[in-house]
Structure formats: structure tokens, C-alpha cells
N, C-alpha and C positions, 0 to 999 in steps of 0.2 A: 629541422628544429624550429624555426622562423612559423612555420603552420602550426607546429607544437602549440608553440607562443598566443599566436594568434587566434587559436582554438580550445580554452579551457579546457573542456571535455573531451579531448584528445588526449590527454593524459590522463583521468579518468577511465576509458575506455579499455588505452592498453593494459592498464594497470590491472582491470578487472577480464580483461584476456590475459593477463599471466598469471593471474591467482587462480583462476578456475580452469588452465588450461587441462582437461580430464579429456578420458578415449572417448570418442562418440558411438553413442548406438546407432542402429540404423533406424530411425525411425520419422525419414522423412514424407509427406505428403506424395501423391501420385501414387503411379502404376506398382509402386516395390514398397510401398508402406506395409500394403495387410498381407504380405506375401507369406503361405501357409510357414510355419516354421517345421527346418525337418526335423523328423522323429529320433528320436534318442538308442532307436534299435539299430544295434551293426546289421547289414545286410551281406548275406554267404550269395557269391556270385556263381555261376557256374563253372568257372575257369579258378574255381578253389580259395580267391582270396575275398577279403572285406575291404569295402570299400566306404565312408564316411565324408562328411557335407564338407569336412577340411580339405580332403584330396591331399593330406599330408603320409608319408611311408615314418614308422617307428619298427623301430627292432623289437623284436616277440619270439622266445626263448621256442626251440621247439621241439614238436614232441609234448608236450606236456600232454598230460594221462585224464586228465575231468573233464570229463564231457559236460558243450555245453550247448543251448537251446539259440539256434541262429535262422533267424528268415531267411528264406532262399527269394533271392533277386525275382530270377525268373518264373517260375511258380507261385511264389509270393507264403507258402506254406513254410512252417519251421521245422527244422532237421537237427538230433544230434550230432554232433561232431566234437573227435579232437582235436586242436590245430597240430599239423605238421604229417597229420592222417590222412586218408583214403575216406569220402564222404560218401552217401549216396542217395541221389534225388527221388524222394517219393512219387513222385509225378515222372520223371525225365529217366530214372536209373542212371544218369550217366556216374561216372567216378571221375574224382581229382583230387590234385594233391595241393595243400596249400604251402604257397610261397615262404620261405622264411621271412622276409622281407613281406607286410602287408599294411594294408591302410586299414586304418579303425578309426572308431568314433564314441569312445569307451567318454562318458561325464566329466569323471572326476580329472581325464587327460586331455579334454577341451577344458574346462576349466584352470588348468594348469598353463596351457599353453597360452590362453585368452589373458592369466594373469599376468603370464610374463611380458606378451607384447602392450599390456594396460600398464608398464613400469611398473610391475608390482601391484597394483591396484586390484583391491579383491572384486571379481565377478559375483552379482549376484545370481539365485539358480530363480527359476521364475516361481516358486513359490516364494521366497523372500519377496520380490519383488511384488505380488500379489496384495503379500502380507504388509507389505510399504505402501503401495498404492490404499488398501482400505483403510490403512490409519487414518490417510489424509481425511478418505471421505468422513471419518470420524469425525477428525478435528472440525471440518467445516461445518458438518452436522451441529454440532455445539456452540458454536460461532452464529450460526443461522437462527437459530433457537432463541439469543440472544437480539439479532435485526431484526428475530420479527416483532419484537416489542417495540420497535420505534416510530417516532412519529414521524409526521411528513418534513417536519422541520429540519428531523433529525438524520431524515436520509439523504435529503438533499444535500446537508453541510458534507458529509462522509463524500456524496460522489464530486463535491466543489473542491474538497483535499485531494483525492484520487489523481484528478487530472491536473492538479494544480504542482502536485509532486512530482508529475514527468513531465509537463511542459513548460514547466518555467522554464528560464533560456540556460544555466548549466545541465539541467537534468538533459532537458531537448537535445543540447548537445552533444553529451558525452553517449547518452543512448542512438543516437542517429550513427554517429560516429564508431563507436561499436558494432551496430547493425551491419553496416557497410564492410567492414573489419571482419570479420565472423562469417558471413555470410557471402561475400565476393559475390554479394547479388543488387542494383538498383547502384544510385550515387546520395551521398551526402545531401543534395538540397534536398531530394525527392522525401528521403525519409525522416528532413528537419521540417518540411512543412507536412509531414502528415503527424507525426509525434505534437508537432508545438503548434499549426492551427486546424488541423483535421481532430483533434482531441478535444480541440476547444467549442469546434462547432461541434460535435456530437451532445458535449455538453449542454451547450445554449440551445437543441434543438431538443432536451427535456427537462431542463430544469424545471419551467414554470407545470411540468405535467404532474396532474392528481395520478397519482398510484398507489398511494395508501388508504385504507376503508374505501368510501364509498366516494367513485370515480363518476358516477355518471347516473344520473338520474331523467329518465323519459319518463312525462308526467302525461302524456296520452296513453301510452301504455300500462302507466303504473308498475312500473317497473325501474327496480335500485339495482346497481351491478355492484359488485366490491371487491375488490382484487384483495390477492392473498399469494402468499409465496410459495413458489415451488417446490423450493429447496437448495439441494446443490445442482450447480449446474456443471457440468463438465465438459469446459470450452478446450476446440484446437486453435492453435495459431499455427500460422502456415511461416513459411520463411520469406515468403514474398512480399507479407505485410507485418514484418514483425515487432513494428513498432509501434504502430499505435492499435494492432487487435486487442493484444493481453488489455489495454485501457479500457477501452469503448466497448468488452465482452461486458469489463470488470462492473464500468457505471450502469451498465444495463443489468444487469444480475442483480445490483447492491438497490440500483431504485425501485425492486420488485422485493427488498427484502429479502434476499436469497443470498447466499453465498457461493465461491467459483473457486473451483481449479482447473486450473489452466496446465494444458499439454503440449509444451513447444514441439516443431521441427527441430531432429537434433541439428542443424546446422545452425540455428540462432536459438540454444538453451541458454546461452550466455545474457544474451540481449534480455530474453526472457526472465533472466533470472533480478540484472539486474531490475527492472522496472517491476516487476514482484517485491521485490525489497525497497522500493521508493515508498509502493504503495501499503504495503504492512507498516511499513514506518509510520508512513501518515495517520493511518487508521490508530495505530497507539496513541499517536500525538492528540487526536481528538476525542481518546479517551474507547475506542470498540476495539474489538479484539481481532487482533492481528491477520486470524483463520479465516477471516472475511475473501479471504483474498490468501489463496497458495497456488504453488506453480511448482510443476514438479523439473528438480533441478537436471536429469538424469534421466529425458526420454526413450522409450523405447517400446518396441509393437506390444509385447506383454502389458506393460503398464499402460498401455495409453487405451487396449481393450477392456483392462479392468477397468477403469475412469468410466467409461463408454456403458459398460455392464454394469456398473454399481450407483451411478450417480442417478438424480431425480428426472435430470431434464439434457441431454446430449446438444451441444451446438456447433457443431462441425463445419470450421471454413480449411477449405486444402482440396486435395484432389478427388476423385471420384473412388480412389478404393477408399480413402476416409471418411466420406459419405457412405460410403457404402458400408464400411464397416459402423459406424453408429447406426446404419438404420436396421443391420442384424444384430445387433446387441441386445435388443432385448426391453430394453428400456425404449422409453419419448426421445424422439432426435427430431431437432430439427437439421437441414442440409442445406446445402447450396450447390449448383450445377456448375458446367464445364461454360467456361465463358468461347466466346469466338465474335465477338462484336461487325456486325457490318453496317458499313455510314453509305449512304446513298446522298447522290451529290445531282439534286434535277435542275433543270435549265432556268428555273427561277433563282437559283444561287447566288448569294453576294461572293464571288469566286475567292477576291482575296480574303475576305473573311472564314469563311469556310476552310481555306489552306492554312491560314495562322493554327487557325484551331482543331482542324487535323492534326499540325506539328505538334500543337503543347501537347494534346492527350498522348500522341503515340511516342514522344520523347518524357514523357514524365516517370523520374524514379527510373528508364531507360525501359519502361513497358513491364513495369512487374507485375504489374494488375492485369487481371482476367478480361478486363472494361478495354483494355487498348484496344483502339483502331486495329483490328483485324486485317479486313477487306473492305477498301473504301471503290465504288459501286458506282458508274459516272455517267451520263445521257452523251452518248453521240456528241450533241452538238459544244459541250464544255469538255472534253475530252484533253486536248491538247493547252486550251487556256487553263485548268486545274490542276496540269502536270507542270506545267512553265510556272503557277504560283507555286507550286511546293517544292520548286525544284530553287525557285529564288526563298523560300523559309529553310532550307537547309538540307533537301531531299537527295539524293543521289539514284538514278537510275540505271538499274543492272540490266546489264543485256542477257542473250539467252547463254552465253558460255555460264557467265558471276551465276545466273539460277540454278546452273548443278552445281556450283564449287560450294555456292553458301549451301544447298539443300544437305548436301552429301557432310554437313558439318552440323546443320541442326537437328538431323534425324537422322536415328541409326535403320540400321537394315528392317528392322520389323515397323519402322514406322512411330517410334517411339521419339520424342523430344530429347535431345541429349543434356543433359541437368549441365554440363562445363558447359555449353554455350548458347544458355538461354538468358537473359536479364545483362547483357554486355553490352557496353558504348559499342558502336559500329564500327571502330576501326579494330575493336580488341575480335569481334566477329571475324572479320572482312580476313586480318591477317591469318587466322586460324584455317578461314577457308582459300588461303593463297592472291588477298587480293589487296592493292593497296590503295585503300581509301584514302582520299585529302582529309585532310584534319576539320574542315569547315563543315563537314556533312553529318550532320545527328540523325538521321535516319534515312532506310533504304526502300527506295520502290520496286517493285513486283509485278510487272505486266502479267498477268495470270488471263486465263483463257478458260478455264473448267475446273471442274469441281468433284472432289475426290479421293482417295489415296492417291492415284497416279498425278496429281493436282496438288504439292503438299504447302502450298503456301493457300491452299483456300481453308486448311485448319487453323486452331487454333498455335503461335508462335512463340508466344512468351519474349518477346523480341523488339527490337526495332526496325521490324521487317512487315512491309504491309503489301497484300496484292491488289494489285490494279486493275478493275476491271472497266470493259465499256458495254454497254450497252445502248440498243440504236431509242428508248424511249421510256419512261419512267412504267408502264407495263413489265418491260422487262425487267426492270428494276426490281422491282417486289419480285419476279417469279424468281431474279437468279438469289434474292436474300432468302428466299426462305428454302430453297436449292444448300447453297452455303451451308445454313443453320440445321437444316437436316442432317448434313455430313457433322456436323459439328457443333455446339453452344445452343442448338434449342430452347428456347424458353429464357436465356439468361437478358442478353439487349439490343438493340440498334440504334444508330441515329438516323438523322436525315438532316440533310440542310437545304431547307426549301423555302421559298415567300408563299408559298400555293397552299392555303389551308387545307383545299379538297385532295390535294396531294398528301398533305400533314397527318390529315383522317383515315384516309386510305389506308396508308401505311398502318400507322395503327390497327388500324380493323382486318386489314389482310396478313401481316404477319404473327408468325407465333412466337411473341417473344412478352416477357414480362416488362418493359421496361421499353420508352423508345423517347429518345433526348431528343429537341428538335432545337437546332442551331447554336448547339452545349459540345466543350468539346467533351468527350464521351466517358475517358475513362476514370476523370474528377468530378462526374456530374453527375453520375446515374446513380452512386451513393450517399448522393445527396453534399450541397454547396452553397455559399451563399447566395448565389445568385437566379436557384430557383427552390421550390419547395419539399423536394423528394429527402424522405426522413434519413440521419444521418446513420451509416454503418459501414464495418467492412463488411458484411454477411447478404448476399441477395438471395431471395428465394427464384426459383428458376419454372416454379409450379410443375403440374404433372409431365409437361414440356418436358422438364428438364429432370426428371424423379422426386422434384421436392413435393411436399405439402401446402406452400404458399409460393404466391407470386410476389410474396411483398418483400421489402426491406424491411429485416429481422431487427425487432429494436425490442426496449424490456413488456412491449404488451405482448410479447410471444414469449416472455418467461415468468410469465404471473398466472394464477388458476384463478376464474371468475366466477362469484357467486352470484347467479340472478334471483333477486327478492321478487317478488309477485304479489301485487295487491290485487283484489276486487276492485273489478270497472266499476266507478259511480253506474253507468248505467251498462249491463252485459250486450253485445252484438247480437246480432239476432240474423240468422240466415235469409238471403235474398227469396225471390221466389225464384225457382226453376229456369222461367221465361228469363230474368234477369243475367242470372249467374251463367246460363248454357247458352242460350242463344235459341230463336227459332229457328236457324238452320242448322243446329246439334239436335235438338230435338224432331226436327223432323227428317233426318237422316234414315 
């Protein structure tokens, strides 16, 4: 009660987890987001009964006399039959007798059952849902319609409210606090300083930007650009940055004149919802209409493909089947790729500095960013001095037993990341995988040797688990990063912490990645911070690397359509000669 006390928005929080406490759908980011839904046909087995995606048994009268039209499992073809009857396979001939006792998967008895274990809660069927999901884009449609008559003045006030609604210090609170709550992902500071000053910077990093009419004038070219609005955009939030995306989607949408709905991960629709409802609020108070800004309260794969399908412009931050899914939608998507960050650490290093900043980035939020130090990548000769600093910032060093106990706890059998124990302090890790960490240790190191599946800490970990690698010279440095990045986060970022600018260069120019911090810690830097220039977002483009479109940080000049005006040259170009433009050695080839 005493943290109650001492934390406004803790009460706030729960408050709005017990008013909204509703069943979840599955419609989280990653590998089981777009996962086919199964078919609504019973399937006739060859052993006589049906079987259904419930794998529940109901009692079924038998005998009964009306034949009816059933796919058969193993041929895939449909047979009549009556239940309690003798069948027989067009393809197979075989016969069988169906059990009294069988599994189904009859609509209208998942939806009975779905209601009962929802407390009563009525299931919608996915045309409703459909039919829910297009209103919105209605509503916002008409809302949009409305932003795009405004002036620059007037866009700017709206996204000054926007952020101003979830970051002041109750709002910032009580959603941080709820995030954490909801989500059992990341801690309290991580997601009070991304809500209350990662909102602010996004802000400050485009207020002063022309986005309305005409943005940009080249008078050598003779040429006017003038941005115009998209439309609706149809942003995801992922569960990992749940706090400040729905914002920073929101003010980049709103400063392109466009309107948003937003489609949480069900594991933070709450979080979502709340801060949807700060910023509708706001937007009234300033006098625009509410639809600027919706969120759908109630996600799930059906509705989040219609959003994806229907809207102007798709912005998808989350896993790769959510990318994936907007980019077959049909519609403009923009994406973003799989992160796997590798930091490379060359013999020009300020060691202890390098290690702090290791620490912050890979213990920030407890690594729920895609940006964490990954695999941090070490020259021979700083090898042992850069384990002894990180091991004095807080690091702990697993030997090789702790490498299968934690492995065997982060990934299941196929090599999949296990969602319970990804984004946890290290001891809640450590204990899962049978090990007992000291209380003083925030993150864990990884002697790692290669690169791989059989290698699973050289992927991406979602964790506070980083692997350690050496190499005998900064050569080898670049070949094993971009080694790494192959297996994993291509195109997304790296660091380096180096004083050697021809190293600094290097690296850039030989790896394939969009993005590379030099002497930043990584995973609060590459989206841009105060303390260097890269444009604010949660959203990085990962470019062809990584299956995106762009290598840039997604900001509202990727949700705006540009119109290039075209004057007459005062005086027209006029073509070189031949000898000029070719060359005499093209020429005389």
C-alpha cells in the first residue's frame, strides 16, 4: 500500500485493469500472430469419428437418419454419411463405424463454449468483427476529412496535446504502471521514461517541421513539393513498446494530416486503450474530433487483417509474421525487421566506458527492444579487460552447464523464443532455468563460439542475455558481425565502440545493416536521443536487408503523398557532347 501511496497512477492502473478485465484474443506479434485460422468444416477421419481444432469429446445422439456432407481427413474429398453409420471412402473404400462419443467443431458449439469460458461474454463471429473493424475505418475517414483542412498551426497544437495528455507525470504514471501490470513484460522506469521523455523527444524532433502545403522549395530545380495526406493509417503496437508507440504512431499520422487506428497486442489492449482515451480526450478539448485517434479495444487476427486490408497506409512495428502480414494485405505497408544488434568492441576502446554503456542499453526496460545488445564482439587483446568491466557494471558470467539450463528455458524445441521468459529481470530468468542468481546482477554474459541454430544465443533473445564473443582482430570483427546478422537482424543495427575513425568507416561500409551507433549505447540510440541526431521513433526500416522498403527511421515523411510542382528552367539543359558525357575510352572501346 505504502508504493500505492507513493505512486498515483498505481491506483489508476489497477483500477483500469479491473474495469476492463475481458478474455483475450490471440492476437499477439511474432511467429503465432498470422497463423492460418482453422476451417469451420468438421473433418470425417478414417477411424469413423470427427475431429475439431477444440480436441473437445460432446455427446451426439446416434444413429440419426440425414445424411450429411463431411470431408474426409485423409483424402481430403467429401463423403455422405450418417453418424452412428457404416461410411465409405471414395478414394480408400475402407468402412467404419462412428464412435458415439466424437469430437466436433460444429460454430454455433464453439461459440457457446467460447461464451461460457468468456464469463458469458458474447463471442463475436468474424464477420461481425469485420463489420466492426470497417466502421472504425469509417469513423476515421470522416475525422481525416476534417485534419485535412488544417493549418500548420493547427496541427501542431493537436500533436502538443497528444503527448502532452500521456506524458505529463499522472498520465506517464499510471500508464507505465499498467504496462508493467498487463504485460508482465520490461519494469516501471524503462516504460516511464519512454512514455514521459521518449514522447517528448519525438515530439521536439518535429514540431518545428513544414508538413503542411508546400514543404520544400529547390529553386535550381524549379521545383515546389507539397505534402498531402494519406489517409488512415493503420498502425500495430507491439507489447514490447507499449507505451509510447500508440503516441509517436499517433503524432506522426496527425502531423501528415491523416488519421490512425491503432491495433494493440492483446496482451497490452488495456494499456492501449487507456492512452487512446487520454488522447481522444484531448483532441475534444482542443476542439477536433475524437476519430483522429481510435484503437481498437478488443484485438485479434481477424480484425487486425481487416485494419491491414482496408486502411490507406499499413505501419507495422511487431514481429515478422506482422510484417509480413501487412505487406500481403494488399494495401501500402510500411515494416520493420527482426532486430539482432551486434556491438563490436576494437582495441582503440575507452573499455570502462564502453562497458557502462553496454550495461544501460542491454538492461534498459530489461531488453524489450529489438536494439538490445545482442552479441557484443571483442578484439583479442580487450577480451578479458571488457569482461572484468562488465562483470564490475553488474554482469554475471554463465558457465557452460548455466548455457543449457538458461537455453533450454529461452527456446522451445523448434527453436522458437518462449513468450514466459523473454523481457524478465535475471533472477526471475536464472530461477526458471534452476539457477540462483545474486540479487546485484542485471544482466547475464554468454561466452558464445559460433553462429547458428546450434549457436542459440547468436540470435536474436529478447532478454538480458548477451553473447560474448572474441575475436583475434577487428577483420574478424566485421566478418563474424555480419556472420551473426545473416543468421539473424540483417539490415536492422550495430554499434561499435571505437576512437579509429578508419575502423568507424569500415564498419559502416562493410556491414549490412541500416543503422550503426558509434560509441551510443545501442538500444536508446539508434531511435533516435538527445544526444545524437537520428530521427525519433519506435519504427526502423531494416531496408531490402531486412524485407523492408526503407532503411530509414519511419517518421510522418513516410505517411504523407508528395506533390512535385515543376517550373520551366529560366534557361533548359542542354546535352553534353559525346566526348564529354562518355568518355574517349567508352568511345573508343
Amino acid at each position: 500500500m505504502d508504493f500505492v501511496k507513493a505512486h498515483p497512477g498505481v491506483a489508476t492502473a489497477l483500477a483500469y485493469l479491473a474495469v476492463n478485465s475481458i478474455l483475450d484474443d490471440d492476437n499477439e506479434e511474432g511467429a503465432e500472430q498470422f497463423k492460418p485460422a482453422a476451417t469451420d468444416d468438421e473433418f470425417l477421419y478414417h477411424d469413423g469419428s470427427e475431429r475439431g481444432e477444440e480436441n473437445e469429446e460432446v455427446q451426439r445422439p446416434e444413429g440419426s437418419l440425414e445424411p450429411v456432407e463431411k470431408r474426409c481427413y485423409k483424402c481430403g474429398d467429401t463423403h455422405p454419411y450418417i453418424r452412428g453409420q457404416p461410411f465409405e471412402c471414395k478414394t480408400t473404400t475402407k468402412k467404419s463405424v462412428l464412435s458415439p462419443q466424437i469430437r466436433v467443431q460444429k460454430p454455433q458449439e464453439k461459440a457457446q463454449k467460447a461464451e461460457i469460458k468468456a464469463g458469458g461474454k458474447n463471442i463475436p463471429t468474424p464477420e461481425e468483427e469485420t463489420a466492426y473493424v470497417l466502421g472504425l475505418i469509417s469513423r476515421a475517414r470522416e475525422a481525416q476529412k476534417v485534419a485535412e483542412g488544417y493549418s500548420q498551426e493547427e496541427v501542431d497544437r493537436l500533436i502538443r496535446g497528444l503527448v502532452w495528455s500521456c506524458a505529463k507525470d499522472d498520465s506517464a504514471d499510471a500508464i507505465a504502471q499498467l504496462a508493467v501490470a498487463e504485460s508482465s513484460l520490461g519494469n516501471y522506469s524503462g516504460k516511464l521514461t519512454k512514455i514521459s521523455k521518449k514522447t517528448r523527444a519525438a515530439l521536439m524532433d518535429i514540431i518545428n517541421d513544414k508538413s503542411v502545403g508546400v514543404i520544400e522549395e529547390d529553386t535550381e530545380r524549379c521545383i515546389v513539393k507539397i505534402a498531402k495526406p494519406v489517409g488512415v493509417i493503420g498502425a500495430i503496437s507491439p507489447s514490447t513498446n507499449p507505451e509510447a508507440t500508440p503516441v509517436i504512431k499517433a503524432i506522426n499520422a496527425i502531423k501528415g494530416r491523416n488519421s490512425v487506428v491503432i491495433s494493440p497486442s492483446s496482451k497490452t489492449k488495456k494499456t492501449n486503450k487507456l492512452i487512446v482515451d487520454k488522447m481522444r480526450e484531448a483532441l475534444v478539448k482542443m476542439g477536433a474530433p475524437a476519430d483522429l485517434v481510435i484503437g481498437i479495444d478488443q484485438p485479434s487476427r481477424v480484425k487486425t487483417n481487416v485494419l491491414l486490408q482496408n486502411c490507406d497506409l499499413g505501419l507495422a512495428t511487431g514481429g515478422s509474421a506482422i510484417v509480413k502480414a501487412a505487406y500481403s494485405s494488399g494495401r501500402p505497408a510500411l515494416g520493420v525487421g527482426v532486430g539482432n544488434a551486434v556491438i563490436v568492441v576494437d582495441e582503440t576502446a575507452n573499455v570502462e566506458d564502453a562497458a557502462k554503456k553496454i550495461r544501460i542499453s542491454k538492461t534498459f526496460d530489461l531488453a524489450a527492444s529489438c536494439s538490445s545488445d545482442n552479441s557484443v564482439v571483442v578484439v583479442e587483446k580487450l577480451y578479458d579487460t571488457l569482461l572484468n568491466a562488465l562483470i564490475a557494471e553488474g554482469g554475471y558470467l554463465a558457465n557452460s552447464h548455466e548455457y543449457e539450463k538458461i537455453a533450454a528455458v529461452l527456446w522451445n524445441e523448434k527453436g522458437n523464443l518462449n513468450g514466459k521468459a523473454v523481457v524478465k529481470a535475471p533472477q526471475v530468468l536464472c530461477k526458471m532455468a534452476g539457477i540462483d542468481l545474486p540479487e546485484d546482477r542485471t544482466f547475464i554474459i554468454m561466452p558464445e563460439t559460433g553462429v547458428g541454430r546450434e549457436y542459440p544465443y547468436s540470435g536474436e533473445k529478447l532478454s538480458v542475455v548477451m553473447a560474448y564473443y572474441k575475436v583475434k582482430n577487428f577483420d574478424e570483427a566485421v566478418v563474424l558481425t555480419n556472420r551473426i546478422q545473416e543468421y539473424q537482424g540483417k539490415g536492422h543495427s550495430c554499434g561499435i565502440y571505437s576512437n579509429n575513425d578508419e575502423n568507424v568507416i569500415r564498419f559502416g561500409l562493410e556491414t549490412k545493416t541500416s543503422r550503426v551507433m558509434v560509441n551510443q549505447p545501442q538500444s536508446i540510440s539508434n531511435s533516435g536521443n538527445l544526444w545524437n541526431g537520428m530521427p525519433q521513433t519506435f519504427s526502423l526500416g531494416c531496408g531490402t536487408w531486412g524485407g523492408n522498403s526503407t532503411t530509414e527511421n519511419i517518421n510522418w515523411r513516410h505517411l504523407v503523398n508528395i506533390t512535385w510542382l515543376s517550373k520551366p528552367l529560366p534557361v533548359p539543359k542542354t546535352l553534353p557532347s559525346d566526348n564529354e558525357l562518355f568518355g574517349a575510352d567508352i568511345i573508343e572501346m
